[in-house]
C-alpha positions in Angstrom: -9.7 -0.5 -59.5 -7.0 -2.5 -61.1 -5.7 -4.7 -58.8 -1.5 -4.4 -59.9 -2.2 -0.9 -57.9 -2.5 -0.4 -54.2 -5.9 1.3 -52.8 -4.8 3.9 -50.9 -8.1 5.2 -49.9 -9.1 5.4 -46.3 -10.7 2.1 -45.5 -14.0 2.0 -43.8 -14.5 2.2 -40.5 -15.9 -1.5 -39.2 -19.6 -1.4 -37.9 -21.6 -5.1 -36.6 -24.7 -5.2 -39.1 -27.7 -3.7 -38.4 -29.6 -6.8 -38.6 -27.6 -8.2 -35.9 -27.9 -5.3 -33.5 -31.6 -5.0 -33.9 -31.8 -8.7 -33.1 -30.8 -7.8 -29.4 -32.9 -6.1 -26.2 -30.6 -2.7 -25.6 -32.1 -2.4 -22.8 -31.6 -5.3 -20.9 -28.6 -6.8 -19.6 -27.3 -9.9 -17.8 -25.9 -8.6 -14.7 -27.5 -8.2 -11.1 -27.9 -5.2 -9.5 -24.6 -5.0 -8.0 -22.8 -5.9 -11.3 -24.9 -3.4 -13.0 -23.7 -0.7 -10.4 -20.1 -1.3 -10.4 -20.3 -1.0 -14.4 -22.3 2.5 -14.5 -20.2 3.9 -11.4 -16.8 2.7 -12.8 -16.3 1.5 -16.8 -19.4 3.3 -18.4 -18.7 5.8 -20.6 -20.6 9.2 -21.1 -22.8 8.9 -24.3 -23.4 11.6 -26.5 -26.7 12.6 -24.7 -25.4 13.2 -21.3 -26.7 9.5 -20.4 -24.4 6.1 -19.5 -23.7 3.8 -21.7 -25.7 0.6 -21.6 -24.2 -2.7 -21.2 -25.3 -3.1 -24.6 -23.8 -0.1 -26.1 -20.2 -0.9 -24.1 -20.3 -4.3 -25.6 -20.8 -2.8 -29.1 -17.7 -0.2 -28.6 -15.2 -2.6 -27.6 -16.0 -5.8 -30.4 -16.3 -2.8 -33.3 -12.8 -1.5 -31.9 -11.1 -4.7 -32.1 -12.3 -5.4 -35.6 -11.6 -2.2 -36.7 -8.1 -2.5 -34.9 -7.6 -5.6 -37.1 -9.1 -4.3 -40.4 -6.6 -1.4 -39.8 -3.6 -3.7 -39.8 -4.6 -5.6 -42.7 -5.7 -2.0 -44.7 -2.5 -0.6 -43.5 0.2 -2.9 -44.4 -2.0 -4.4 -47.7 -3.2 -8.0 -46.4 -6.3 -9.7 -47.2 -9.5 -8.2 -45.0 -12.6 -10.4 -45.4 -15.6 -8.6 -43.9 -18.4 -10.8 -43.9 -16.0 -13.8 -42.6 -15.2 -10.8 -39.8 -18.4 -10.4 -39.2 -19.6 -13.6 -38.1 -16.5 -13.7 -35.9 -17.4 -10.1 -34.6 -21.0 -11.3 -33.7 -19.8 -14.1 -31.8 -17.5 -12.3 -29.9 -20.4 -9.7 -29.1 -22.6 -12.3 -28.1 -19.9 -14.2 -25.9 -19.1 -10.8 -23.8 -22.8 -9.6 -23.6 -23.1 -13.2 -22.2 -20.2 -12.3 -19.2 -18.2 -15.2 -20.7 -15.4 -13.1 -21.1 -14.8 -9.5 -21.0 -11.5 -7.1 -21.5 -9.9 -5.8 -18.4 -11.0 -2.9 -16.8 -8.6 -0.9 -19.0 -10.6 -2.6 -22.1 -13.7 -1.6 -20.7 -13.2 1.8 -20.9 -10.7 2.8 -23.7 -10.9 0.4 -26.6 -12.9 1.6 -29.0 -12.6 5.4 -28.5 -10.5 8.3 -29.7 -8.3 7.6 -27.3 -6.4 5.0 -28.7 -5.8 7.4 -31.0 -4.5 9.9 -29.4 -2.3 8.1 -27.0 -1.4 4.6 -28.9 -2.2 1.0 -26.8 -0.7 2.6 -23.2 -4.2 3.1 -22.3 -5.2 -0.4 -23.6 -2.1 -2.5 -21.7 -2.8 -3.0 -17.6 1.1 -2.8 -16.3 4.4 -2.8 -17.1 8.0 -3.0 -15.5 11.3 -1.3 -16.6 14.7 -1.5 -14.8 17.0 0.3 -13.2 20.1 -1.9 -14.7 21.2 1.0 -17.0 21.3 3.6 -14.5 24.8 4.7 -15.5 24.2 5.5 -18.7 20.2 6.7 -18.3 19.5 7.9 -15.1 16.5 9.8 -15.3 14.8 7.4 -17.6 13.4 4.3 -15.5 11.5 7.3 -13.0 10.6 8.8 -16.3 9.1 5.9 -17.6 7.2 5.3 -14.5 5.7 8.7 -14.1 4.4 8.8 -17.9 3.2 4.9 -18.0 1.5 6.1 -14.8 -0.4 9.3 -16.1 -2.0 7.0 -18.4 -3.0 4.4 -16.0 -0.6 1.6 -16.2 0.4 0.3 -13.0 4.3 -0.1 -13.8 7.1 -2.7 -11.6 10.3 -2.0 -11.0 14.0 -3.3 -9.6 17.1 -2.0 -7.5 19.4 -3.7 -10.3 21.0 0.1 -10.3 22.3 0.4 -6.7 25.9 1.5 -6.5 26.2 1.6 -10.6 25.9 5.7 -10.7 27.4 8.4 -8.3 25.6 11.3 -7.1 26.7 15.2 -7.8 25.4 18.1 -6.4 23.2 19.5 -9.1 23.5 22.9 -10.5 21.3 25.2 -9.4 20.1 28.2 -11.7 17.3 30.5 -10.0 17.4 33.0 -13.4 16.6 30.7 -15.8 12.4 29.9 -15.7 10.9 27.0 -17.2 7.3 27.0 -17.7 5.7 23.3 -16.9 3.6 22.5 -19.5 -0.2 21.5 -18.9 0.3 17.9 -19.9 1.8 14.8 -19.2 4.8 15.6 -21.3 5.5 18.6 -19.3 5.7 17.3 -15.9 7.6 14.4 -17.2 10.2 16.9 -18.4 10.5 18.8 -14.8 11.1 15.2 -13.6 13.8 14.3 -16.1 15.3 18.1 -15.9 15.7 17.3 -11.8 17.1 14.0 -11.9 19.5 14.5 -14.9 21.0 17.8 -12.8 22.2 14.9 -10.1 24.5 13.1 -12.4 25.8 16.6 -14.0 23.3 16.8 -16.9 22.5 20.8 -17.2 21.0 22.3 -13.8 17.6 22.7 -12.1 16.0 26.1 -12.9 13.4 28.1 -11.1 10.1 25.8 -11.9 6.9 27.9 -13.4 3.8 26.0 -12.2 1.7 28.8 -13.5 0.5 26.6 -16.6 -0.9 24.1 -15.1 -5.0 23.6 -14.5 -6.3 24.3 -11.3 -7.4 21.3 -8.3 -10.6 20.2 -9.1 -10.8 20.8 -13.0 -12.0 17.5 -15.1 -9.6 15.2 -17.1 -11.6 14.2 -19.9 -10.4 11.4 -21.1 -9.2 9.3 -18.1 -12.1 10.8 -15.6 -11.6 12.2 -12.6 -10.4 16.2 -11.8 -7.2 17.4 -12.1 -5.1 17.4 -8.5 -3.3 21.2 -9.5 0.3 21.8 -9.4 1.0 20.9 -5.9 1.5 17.0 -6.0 4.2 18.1 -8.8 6.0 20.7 -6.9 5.9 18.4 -3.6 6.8 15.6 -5.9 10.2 17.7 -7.6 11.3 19.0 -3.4 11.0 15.6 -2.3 13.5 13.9 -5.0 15.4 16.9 -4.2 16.0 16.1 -0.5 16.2 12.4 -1.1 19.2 12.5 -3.5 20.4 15.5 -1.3 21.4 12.2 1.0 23.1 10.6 -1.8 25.1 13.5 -2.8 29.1 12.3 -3.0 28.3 8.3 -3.0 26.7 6.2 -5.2 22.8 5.4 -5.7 21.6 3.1 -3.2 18.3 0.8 -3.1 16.6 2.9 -0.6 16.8 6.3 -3.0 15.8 4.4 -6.1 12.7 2.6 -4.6 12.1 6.2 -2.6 12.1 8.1 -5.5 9.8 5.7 -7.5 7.5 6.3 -4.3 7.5 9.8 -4.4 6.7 9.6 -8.3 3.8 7.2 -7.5 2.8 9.3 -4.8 2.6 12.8 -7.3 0.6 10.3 -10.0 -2.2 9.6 -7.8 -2.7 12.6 -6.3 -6.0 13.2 -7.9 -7.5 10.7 -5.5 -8.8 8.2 -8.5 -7.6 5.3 -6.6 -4.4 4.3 -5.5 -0.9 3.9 -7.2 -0.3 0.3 -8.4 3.5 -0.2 -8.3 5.6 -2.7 -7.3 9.4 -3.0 -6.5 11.9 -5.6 -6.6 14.7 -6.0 -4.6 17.7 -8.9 -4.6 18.1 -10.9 -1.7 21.4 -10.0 -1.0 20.1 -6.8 -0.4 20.3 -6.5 3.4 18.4 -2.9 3.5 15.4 -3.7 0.8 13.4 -5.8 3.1 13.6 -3.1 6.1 12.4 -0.5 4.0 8.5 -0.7 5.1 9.1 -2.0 8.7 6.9 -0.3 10.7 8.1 -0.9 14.0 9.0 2.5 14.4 5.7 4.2 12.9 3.5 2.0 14.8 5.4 2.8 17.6 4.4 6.9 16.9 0.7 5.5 16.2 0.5 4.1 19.6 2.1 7.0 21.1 -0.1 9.3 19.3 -3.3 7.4 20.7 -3.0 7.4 23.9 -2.0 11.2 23.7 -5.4 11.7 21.5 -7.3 9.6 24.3 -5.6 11.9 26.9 -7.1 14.9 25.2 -9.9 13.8 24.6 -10.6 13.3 28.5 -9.1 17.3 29.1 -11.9 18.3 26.4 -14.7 15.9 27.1 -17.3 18.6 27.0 -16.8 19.1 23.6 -17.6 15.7 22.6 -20.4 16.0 24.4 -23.3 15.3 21.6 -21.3 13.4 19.1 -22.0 9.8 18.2 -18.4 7.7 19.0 -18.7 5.2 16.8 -18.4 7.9 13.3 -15.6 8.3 13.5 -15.0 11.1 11.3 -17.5 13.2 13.3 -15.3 12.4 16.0 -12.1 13.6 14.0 -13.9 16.5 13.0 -14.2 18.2 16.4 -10.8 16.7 17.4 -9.6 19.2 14.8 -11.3 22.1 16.2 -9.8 21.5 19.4 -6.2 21.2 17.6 -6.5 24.4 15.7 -8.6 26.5 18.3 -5.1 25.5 20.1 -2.6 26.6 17.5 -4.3 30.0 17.3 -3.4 31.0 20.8 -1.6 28.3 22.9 -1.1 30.8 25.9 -4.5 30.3 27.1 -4.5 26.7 27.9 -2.4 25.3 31.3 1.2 24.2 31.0 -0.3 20.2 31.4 -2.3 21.0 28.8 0.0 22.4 26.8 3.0 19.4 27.2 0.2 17.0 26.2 -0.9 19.0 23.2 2.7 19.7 22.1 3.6 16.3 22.8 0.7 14.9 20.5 1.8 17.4 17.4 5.7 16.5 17.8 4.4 12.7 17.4 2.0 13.8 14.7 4.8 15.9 12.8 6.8 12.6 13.2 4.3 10.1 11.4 3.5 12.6 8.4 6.9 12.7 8.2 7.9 9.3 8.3 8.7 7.7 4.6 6.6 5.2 5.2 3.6 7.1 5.8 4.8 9.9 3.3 5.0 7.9 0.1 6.8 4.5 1.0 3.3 3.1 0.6 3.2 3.9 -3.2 4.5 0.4 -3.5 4.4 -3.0 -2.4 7.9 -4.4 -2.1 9.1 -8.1 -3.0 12.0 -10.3 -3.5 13.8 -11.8 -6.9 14.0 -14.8 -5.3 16.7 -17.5 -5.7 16.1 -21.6 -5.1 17.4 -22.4 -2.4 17.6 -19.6 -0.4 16.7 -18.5 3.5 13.4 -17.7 3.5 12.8 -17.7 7.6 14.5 -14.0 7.5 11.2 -12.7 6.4 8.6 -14.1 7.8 7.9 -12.3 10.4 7.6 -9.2 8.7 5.0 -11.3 5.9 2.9 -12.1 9.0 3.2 -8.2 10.0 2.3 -7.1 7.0 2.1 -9.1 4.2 5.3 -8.3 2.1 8.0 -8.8 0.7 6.4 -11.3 -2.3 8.7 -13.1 -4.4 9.0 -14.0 -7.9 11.7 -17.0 -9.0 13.3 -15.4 -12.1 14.9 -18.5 -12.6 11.2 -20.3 -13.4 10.3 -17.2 -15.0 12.8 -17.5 -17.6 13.1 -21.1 -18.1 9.7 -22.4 -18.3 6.2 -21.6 -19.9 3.6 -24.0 -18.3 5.4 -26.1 -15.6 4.1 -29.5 -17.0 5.9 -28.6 -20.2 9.4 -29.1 -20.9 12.0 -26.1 -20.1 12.1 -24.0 -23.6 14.0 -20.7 -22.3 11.7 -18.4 -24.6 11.7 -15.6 -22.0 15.4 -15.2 -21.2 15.3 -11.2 -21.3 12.4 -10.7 -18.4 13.4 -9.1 -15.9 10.9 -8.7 -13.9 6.6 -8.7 -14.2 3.7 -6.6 -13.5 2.4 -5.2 -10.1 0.1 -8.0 -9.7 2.7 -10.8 -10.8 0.7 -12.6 -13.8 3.1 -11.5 -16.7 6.6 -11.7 -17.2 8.0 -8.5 -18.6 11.3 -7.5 -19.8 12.5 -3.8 -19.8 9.8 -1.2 -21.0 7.5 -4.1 -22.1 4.0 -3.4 -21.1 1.4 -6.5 -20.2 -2.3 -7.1 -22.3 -4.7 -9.1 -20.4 -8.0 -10.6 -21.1 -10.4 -12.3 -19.0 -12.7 -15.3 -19.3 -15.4 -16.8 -17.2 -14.8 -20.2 -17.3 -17.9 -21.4 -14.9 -20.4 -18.9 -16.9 -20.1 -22.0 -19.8 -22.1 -25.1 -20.3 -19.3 -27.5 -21.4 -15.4 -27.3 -22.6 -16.7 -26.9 -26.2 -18.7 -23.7 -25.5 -15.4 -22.5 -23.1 -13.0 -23.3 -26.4 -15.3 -20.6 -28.4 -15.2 -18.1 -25.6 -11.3 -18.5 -25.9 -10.7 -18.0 -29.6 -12.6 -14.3 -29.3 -11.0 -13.9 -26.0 -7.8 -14.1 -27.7 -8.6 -12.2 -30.8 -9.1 -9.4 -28.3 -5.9 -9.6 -27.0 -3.8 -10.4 -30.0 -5.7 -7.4 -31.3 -4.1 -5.4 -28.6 -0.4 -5.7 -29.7 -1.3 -4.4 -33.4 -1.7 -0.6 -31.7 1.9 1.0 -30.6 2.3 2.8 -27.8 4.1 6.1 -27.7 7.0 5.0 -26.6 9.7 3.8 -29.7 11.7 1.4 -26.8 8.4 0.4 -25.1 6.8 -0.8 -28.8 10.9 -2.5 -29.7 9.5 -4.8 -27.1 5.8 -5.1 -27.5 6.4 -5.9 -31.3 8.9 -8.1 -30.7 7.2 -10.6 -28.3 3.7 -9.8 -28.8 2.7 -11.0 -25.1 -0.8 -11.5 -24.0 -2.2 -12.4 -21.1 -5.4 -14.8 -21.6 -6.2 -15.0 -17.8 -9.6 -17.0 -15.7 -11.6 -15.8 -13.2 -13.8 -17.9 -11.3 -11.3 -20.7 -11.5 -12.4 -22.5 -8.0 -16.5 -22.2 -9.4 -15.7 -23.6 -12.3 -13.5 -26.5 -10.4 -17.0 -27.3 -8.5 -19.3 -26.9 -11.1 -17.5 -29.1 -13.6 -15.2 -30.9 -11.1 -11.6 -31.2 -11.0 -10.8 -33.4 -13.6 -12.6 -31.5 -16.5 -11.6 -28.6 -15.3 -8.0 -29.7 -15.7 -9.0 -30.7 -19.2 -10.3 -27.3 -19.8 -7.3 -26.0 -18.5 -5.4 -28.1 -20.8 -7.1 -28.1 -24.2 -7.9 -24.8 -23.9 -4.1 -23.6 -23.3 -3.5 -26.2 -26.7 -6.4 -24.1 -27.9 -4.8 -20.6 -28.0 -1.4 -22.0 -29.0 -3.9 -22.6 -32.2 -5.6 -19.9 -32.8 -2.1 -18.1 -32.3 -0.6 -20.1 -35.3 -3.0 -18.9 -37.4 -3.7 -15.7 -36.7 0.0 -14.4 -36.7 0.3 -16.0 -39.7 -2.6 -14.3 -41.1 -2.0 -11.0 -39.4 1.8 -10.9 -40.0 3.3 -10.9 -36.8 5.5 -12.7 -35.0 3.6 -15.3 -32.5 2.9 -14.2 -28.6 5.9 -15.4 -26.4 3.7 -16.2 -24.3 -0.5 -16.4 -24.4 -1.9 -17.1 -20.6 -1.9 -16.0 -17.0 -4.3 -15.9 -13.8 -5.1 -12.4 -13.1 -6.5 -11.4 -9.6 -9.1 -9.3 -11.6 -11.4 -7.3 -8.9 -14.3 -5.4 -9.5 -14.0 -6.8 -13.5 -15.3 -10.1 -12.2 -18.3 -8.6 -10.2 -20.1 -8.0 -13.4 -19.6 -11.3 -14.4 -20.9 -12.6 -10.6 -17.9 -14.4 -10.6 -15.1 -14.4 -7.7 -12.0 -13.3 -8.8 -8.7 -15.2 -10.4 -8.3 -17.6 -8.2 -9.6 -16.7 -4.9 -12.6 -18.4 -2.8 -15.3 -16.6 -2.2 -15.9 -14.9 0.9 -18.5 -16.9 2.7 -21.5 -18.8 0.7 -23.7 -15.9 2.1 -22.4 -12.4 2.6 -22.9 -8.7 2.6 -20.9 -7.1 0.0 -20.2 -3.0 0.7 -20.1 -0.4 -2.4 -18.6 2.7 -1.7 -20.1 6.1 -3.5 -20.3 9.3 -3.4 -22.9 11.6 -1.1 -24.0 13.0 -4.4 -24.3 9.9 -6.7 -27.8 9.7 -8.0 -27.1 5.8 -7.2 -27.9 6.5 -3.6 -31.5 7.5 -4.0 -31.6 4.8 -6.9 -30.9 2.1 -4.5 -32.3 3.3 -1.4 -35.6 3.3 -3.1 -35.1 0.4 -4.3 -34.7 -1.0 -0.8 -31.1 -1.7 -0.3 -29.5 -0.4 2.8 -27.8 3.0 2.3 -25.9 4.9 5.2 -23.0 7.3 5.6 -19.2 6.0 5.1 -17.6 5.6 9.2 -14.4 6.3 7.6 -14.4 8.7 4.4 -15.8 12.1 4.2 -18.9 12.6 1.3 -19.1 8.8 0.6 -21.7 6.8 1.3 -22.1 2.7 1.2 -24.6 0.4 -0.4 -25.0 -2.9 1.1 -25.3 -5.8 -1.0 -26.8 -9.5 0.1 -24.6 -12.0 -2.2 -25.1 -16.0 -2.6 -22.0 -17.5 -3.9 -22.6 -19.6 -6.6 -21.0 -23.1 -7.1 -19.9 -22.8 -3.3 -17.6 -25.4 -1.5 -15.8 -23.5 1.2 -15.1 -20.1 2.3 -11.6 -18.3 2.4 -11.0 -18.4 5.8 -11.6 -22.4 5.4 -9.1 -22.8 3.2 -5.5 -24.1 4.5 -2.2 -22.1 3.5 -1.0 -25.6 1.7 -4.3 -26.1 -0.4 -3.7 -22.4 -1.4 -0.2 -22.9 -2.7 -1.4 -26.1 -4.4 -4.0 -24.2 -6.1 -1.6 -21.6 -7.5 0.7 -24.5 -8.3 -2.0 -26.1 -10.5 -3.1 -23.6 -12.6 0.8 -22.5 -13.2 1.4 -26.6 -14.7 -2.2 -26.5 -16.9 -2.7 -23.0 -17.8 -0.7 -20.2 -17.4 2.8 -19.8 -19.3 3.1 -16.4 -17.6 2.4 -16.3 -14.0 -0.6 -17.2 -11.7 -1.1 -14.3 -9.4 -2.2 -15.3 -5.8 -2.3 -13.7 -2.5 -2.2 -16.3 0.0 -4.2 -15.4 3.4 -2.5 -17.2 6.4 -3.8 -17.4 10.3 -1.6 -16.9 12.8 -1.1 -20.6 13.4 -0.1 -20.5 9.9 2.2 -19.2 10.0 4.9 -22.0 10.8 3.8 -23.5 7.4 5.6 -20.5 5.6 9.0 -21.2 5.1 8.0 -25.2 4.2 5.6 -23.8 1.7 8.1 -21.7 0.0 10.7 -24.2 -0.2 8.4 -27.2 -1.2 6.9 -25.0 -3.8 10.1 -22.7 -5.0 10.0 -25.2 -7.9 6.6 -25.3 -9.0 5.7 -21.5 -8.9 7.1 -18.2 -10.9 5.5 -15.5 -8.2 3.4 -15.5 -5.0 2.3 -13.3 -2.7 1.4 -14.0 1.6 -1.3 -12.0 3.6 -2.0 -13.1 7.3 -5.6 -13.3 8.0 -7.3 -11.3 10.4 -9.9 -13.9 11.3 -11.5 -12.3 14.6 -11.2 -8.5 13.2 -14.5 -7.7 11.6 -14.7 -3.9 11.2 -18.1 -2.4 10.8 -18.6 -1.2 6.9 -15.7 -3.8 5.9 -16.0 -4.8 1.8 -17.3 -8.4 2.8 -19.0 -8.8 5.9 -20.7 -12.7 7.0 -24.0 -13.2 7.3 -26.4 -16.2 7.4 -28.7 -17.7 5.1 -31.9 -15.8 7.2 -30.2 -12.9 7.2 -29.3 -13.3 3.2 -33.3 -13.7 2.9 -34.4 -11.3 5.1 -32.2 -8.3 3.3 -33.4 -9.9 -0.3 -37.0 -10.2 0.2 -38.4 -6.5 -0.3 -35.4 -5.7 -2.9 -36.4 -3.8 -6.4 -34.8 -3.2 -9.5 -32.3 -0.2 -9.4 -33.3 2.6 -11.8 -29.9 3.7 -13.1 -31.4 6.0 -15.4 -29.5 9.0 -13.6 -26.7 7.2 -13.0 -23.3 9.5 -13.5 -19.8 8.0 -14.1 -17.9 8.2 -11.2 -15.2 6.0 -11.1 -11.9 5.4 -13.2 -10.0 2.1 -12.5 -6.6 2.9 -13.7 -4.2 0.3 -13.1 -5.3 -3.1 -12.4 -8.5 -4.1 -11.6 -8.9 -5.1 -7.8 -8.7 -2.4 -5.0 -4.5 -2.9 -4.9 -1.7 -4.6 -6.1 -1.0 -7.4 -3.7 2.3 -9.0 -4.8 
């Protein structure tokens, strides 16, 4: 056509060349068993013919989205698209993931490439986010709001207090003859949350709430997986903000309310039973009331009480556990139920002794359920904006009770991309970061990761190839809006991303410390490179900031690599796999010689045992010292990462001394961290990593078989971030 005129048509959609595709084994892949079950279990996506995709076939979806994601932009705003230069970076980059040298997060895994990106914008591409409460005043409803509909589409969101005392509370208006029918989607139950919480600051009235619309428990969510939970989270979700602003009614907003209601939001999200909420709040140190918030004297207190009333009753009725095996112990729950209700139907039958102790066991039960703690104050782990300088001795005992608060330095945040650089002030609007505590986020800005495998590579020239396509994934990331018109003001504007390492203390013994600082180094110089170039060439403004340490999870399992920064368990070990009772997987791997048997804890799950040999290994986790940890964290936030390094830093009870010195000698040299006390001598049957020596490694390995996963089902969504919870 005559190039003075635009082409208008519909561009074509991307595709790798045949010739390359047909170059490759589909059937084959590079993970091990275990990698190869996480994948089919948890980020493999339904084919067209009822089967799972293939490694191969996942690969293929995500590098032909990001291209096409790319060729968009250029197609859309009129730029120059070359396709056979894009093609040889497109092969590359398939090659370089097939190879586990990098992959997208767990979020990439499973959404880029598909129609839903198109449907719902880059939410379901971006891991977490964070939005504050600052603005209270003048948008009340709109921080919880933004939380509940980040959250429907997986993205673990952070949160502050900054809005205690800036809003009073009214009683609402209540209007019983006006109906409104909740729409079956995540719009509609975003709108019966806004419609409450707007009525407590004199914003039109509650009216009587129609659940009728929504889909019953148990029906399937198509494009996130898993079933829908029905309409009771919701309508437990809208009486429980009721009766905690109740409290507030004629005084102003207080921390306790805002992080309560964020709970109860978080609580309603993950109701389907997917997995758990990732959210995180952040409170100021002034704040007296915000570190108490998940003290759990008092509920431990009714756990111990409860116990030794259970133990009691389980002498009165010791015929009926006559039979059962002790050590399950949901078989021993099970019958301790029976007795319970068999008792509510007709207490009159039982003796006066039996009936104080039976009573006394329900009023202590009644007051755990009840308890916010137990009821939804665990929707979030809780940490501190922390300030230079400050007391840090006030919470250390409840770290080595529990593990929280965290604390992020706002100050570093702000000031500083990698440590070793000079102070360059680029992110003076954050205000806060991501669940995990790897990216520094401002208000409504979401976070896009990317993950590479540093020790999977020969050499530091093979890693800096891995790095440009790593990039290009991410970069590719922040050309998609979201939904949201104040979330993508953000995401436009800075164009963060989130180039993160797993693996990081392998690859410090494979290739030793010293080139693996100058892998840390050049490739950091690396990315600032490759961003130069390709916001130029794509038109957008460069990332405000390109690296991070994730803490990854079950991501870096399929790459047989330990995750972020972390030491691996011991250098031989049984790692557990929970499943379901009805997962083809158990026959699979039962017949292929692994050792199956039925979950202790959870009803209809089973676990898969899996022998593991850490690779590269030096020491385990419970060898490494609380100072060496914080030096590790310290390193990697100098070389590499201009966001954050995310860490949880396990502690032993004689440790814990060293707390308060590490904080303060490391205030300066750190943007967030994150303390765990380490239960050395507590080794629960079933746990996720269990010891085990090097002839009990070979004994389990010896008669082992490939795993036909040719039945295998999906079963698993990870929303949120990647590891089993949000630490920070």
């Amino acid at each position: 056509m005559n190039k003075y005129f635009l082409d208008v048509r519909p561009h074509k959609r991307f595709k790798l060349s045949d010739s390359f595709v047909d170059s490759f084994d589909q059937s084959e892949s590079p993970m091990n068993e275990m990698g190869t079950l996480i994948f089919k279990r948890t980020y493999a996506r339904p084919t067209e013919d009822g089967t799972l995709e293939t490694w191969f076939q996942c690969c293929k979806r995500v590098v032909e989205g990001v291209f096409n994601t790319q060729k968009r932009h250029c197609k859309d705003l009129h730029l120059p698209w070359d396709d056979r230069k894009a093609q040889r970076t497109a092969q590359d980059m398939f090659a370089r993931m097939y190879e586990m040298k990098w992959t997208p997060p767990g979020r990439g895994l499973w959404a880029m490439g598909t129609s839903i990106m198109d449907k719902k914008g880059s939410a379901a591409l971006n891991n977490c986010g964070f939005c504050s409460t600052k603005d209270l005043a003048t948008d009340f409803s709109g921080p919880f709001c933004f939380l509940m509909d980040m959250s429907m589409l997986g993205v673990g969101i952070g949160a502050d207090t900054k809005g205690s005392g800036k809003v009073s509370i009214v009683e609402p208006e209540i209007n019983k003859d006006q109906v409104y029918s909740i729409e079956d989607s995540r719009e509609g139950w975003v709108d019966s949350l806004k419609i409450t919480l707007d009525a407590y600051v004199g914003k039109g009235f509650i009216p009587m709430f129609d659940y009728s619309l929504i889909r019953k428990k148990g029906e399937p969510l198509k494009n996130f997986g898993g079933n829908a939970s029905g309409p009771e989270p919701l309508r437990e979700m809208l009486e429980e903000v009721q009766t905690i602003l109740n409290r507030c009614i004629g005084s102003k907003i207080d921390s306790t309310a805002i992080v309560d209601v964020f709970n109860v939001v978080g609580r309603c999200v993950v109701a389907g039973g997917i997995r758990r909420s990732a959210e995180i709040m952040f409170g100021d140190p002034e704040d007296d009331v915000f570190p108490t918030l998940k003290n759990r004297d008092e509920v431990d207190s009714f756990y111990t009480k409860q116990y030794e009333l259970r133990m009691e009753l389980q002498n009165i009725y010791a015929t009926s556990f006559e039979g059962v095996d002790m050590s399950i112990q949901k078989e021993v729950d099970s019958v301790f139920e029976e007795i319970v209700s068999d008792y509510l139907q007709d207490p009159d039958l039982y003796s006066q002794k039996n009936q104080d102790v039976m009573n006394a066991y329900l009023e202590v039960t009644e007051k755990i359920e009840g308890h916010p703690i137990t009821k939804y104050r665990w929707a979030s782990n809780n940490s501190i904006l922390a300030v230079k300088g400050m007391d840090y001795s006030k919470y250390v005992d409840q770290i080595a009770n529990s593990g929280e608060p965290g604390f992020i330095w706002l100050e570093n945040i702000r000031k500083y991309g990698r440590m070793v650089d000079e102070p360059n002030n680029k992110d003076i609007r954050v205000m806060g970061c991501n669940p995990c505590g790897e990216q520094s986020l401002e208000d409504r800005e979401l976070c896009c990761l990317v993950e590479t495998f540093p020790a999977n590579h020969t050499d530091i020239n093979d890693y800096m190839k891995t790095l440009k396509v790593a990039y290009l994934y991410a970069k590719s990331v922040t050309l998609v809006p979201t939904h949201d018109e104040r979330t993508n003001a953000v995401l436009m504007r800075n164009r963060r991303i989130g180039c993160s390492m797993s693996g990081i203390i392998q690859a410090s013994e494979k290739f030793g410390v010293a080139v693996f600082r100058d892998m840390c180094t050049k490739g950091y110089e690396k990315i600032q490179e490759f961003d130069e170039t390709y916001s130029e060439w794509l038109c957008v403004p460069r990332s405000r900031k390109t690296t991070s340490v994730k803490p990854s999870g079950t991501v870096s399992l399929l790459a047989g690599s330990t995750p972020g920064i972390h030491y691996d368990h011991a250098e031989f070990y049984i790692r557990n796999v929970r499943v379901r009772s009805s997962s083809p997987l158990v026959l699979a791997c039962e017949r292929a010689g692994y050792k199956v048997e039925k979950c202790l804890y959870t009803p209809d799950t089973m676990v898969i045992s899996f022998p593991v040999k850490a690779k590269n290994f030096s020491k385990s986790k419970s060898d490494v010292t609380i100072w060496e940890q914080f030096a590790n964290a310290a390193f990697m936030q100098k070389y590499w990462s201009d966001n954050q390094v995310s860490i949880t830093v396990s502690f032993s009870e004689s440790e814990k001394k060293d707390i308060v010195s590490c904080l303060e000698m490391y205030e300066d040299q750190l943007k967030s961290i994150s303390l765990l006390p380490r239960k050395d001598k507590t080794v629960y049957p079933q746990s996720p990593y269990i010891t085990i020596t090097e002839e009990e490694y070979v004994q389990m390995s010896s008669d082992l078989k490939k795993i036909d996963f040719e039945n295998a089902i999906h079963e698993e969504t990870e929303k949120f971030c990647d590891g089993d919870s949000c630490v920070l």
